[in-house]
C-alpha positions in Angstrom: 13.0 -47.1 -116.3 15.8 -45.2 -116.2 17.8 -44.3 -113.1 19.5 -41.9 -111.4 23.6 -43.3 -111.5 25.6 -42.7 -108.4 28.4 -40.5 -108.6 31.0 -43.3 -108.3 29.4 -44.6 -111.2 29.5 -41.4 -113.4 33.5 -40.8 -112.2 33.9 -44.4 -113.4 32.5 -43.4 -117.0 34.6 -40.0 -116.6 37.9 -42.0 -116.0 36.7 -44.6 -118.2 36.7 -41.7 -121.3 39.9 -40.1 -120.3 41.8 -43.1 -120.6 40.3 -44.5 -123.7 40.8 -40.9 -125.2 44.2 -41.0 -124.1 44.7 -44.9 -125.9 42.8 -44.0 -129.0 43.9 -40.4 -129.8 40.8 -39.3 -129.9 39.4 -36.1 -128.4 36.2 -34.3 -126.3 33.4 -32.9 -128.1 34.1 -29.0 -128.0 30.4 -28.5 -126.0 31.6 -30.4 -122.8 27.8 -30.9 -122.2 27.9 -33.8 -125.1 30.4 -35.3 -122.7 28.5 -34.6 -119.8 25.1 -35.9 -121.4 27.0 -39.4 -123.2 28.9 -39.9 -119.8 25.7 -39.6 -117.6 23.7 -41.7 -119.5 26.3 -44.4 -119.4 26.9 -44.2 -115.8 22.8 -44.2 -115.4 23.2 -47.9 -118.1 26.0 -49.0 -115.1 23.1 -48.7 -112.7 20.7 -50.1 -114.4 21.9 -53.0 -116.3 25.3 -53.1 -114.9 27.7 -52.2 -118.1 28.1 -48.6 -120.0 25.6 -49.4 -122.7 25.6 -46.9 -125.2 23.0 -44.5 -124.8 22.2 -43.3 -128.2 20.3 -46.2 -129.5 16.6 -47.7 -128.3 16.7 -50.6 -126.7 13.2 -52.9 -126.4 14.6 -54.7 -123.8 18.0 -53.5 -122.2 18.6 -56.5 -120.2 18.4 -59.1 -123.4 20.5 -56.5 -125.1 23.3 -56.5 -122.4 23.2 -60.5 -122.1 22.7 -61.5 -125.9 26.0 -59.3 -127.2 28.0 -56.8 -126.6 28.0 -55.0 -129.5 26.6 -51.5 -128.2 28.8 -51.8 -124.7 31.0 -48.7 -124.7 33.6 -48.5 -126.1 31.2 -50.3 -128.8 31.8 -52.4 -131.7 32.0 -49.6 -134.0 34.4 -47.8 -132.2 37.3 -50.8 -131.5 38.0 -51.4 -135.0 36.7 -47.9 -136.7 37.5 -45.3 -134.3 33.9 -44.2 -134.7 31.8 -43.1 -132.4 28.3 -41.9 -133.3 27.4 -40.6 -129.6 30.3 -38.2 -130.1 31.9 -39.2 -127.4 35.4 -39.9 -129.0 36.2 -37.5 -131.6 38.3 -35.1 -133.9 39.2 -31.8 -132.0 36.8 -30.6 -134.1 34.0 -32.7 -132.7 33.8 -35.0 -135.9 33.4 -38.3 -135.8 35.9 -40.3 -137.5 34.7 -42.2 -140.2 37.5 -42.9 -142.7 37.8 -46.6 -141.4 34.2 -47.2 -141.7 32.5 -49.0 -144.8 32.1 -46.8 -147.9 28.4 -47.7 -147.8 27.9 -46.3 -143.9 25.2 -44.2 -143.1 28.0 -42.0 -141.3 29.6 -41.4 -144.5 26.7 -39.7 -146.0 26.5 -38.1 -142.8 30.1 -36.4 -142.1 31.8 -37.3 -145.3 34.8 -38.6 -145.1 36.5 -37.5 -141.9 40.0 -38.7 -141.5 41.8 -39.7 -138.5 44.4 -36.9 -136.8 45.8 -40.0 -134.9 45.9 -43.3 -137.3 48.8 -44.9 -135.7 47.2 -45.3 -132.5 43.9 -46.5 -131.4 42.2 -49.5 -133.3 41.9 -52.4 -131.3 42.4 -55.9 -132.2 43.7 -55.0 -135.8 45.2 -52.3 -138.1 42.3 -51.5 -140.3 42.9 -52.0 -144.2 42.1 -47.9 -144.7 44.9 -47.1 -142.2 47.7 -50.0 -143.9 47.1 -48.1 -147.1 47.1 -44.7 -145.6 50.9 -45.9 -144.2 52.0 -47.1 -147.4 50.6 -43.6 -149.5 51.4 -41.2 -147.4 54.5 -39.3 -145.7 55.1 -38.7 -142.2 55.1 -35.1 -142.9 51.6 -34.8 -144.1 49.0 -33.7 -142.1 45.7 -35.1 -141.7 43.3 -33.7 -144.6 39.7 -33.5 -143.7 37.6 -33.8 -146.9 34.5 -31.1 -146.9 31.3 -32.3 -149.0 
């Protein structure tokens, strides 16, 4: 059942996002109330099951979910090495999700297109993904992002 969080718990989630905004160069969704929604949610997870688990998936069970892996703990395992984020939570200024590092054959692909990242030098953790080694090697500095309409 889900729960009301506290209101330490949703500042937590609030600082939590700012800063991981600020170490990923990633950006708001333009309708705040996406952030609002997201951050809620995960504060509510925090008081439920005692970690942000990400909000926009079912979960059977959340408990087994939260002990077996944590894959969908925010910031989640698509976002560390892709910069993607499918709750919208940590996008383009546009509100796009980046999806450029993500595997040609990705739902999100389909979804968005190819959406390429404003801020590639910063952000992936644990590794430099292989799409942002070859974007360094083909492209200037000068060049500005291009985002690729379908």
């Amino acid at each position: 059942m889900a729960e009301t969080p506290s209101i330490k718990n949703v500042q937590r989630m609030e600082k939590y996002v700012a800063r991981y905004r600020e170490r990923t160069g990633t950006s708001g969704h333009p309708m705040e109330d996406v952030t609002k929604v997201v951050v809620f949610r995960l504060a509510a997870n925090i008081q439920e099951v005692g970690r942000p688990l990400c909000p926009c998936n079912f979960y059977p069970y959340k408990h087994a979910e939260v002990d077996e892996s944590r894959r969908w703990i925010c910031a989640c395992d698509e976002m560390k090495p892709h910069k993607y984020c499918h709750c919208l939570l940590f996008v383009t200024p546009e509100g796009l999700p980046i999806t450029e590092c993500l595997p040609e054959d990705h739902e999100s692909r389909e979804v968005y297109c190819l959406v390429t990242d404003p801020t590639p030098e910063i952000g992936c953790e644990g590794r430099i993904p292989r799409c942002k080694m070859k974007r360094r090697i083909t492209t200037s500095s000068w060049m500005l992002p291009v985002f690729v309409v379908c």
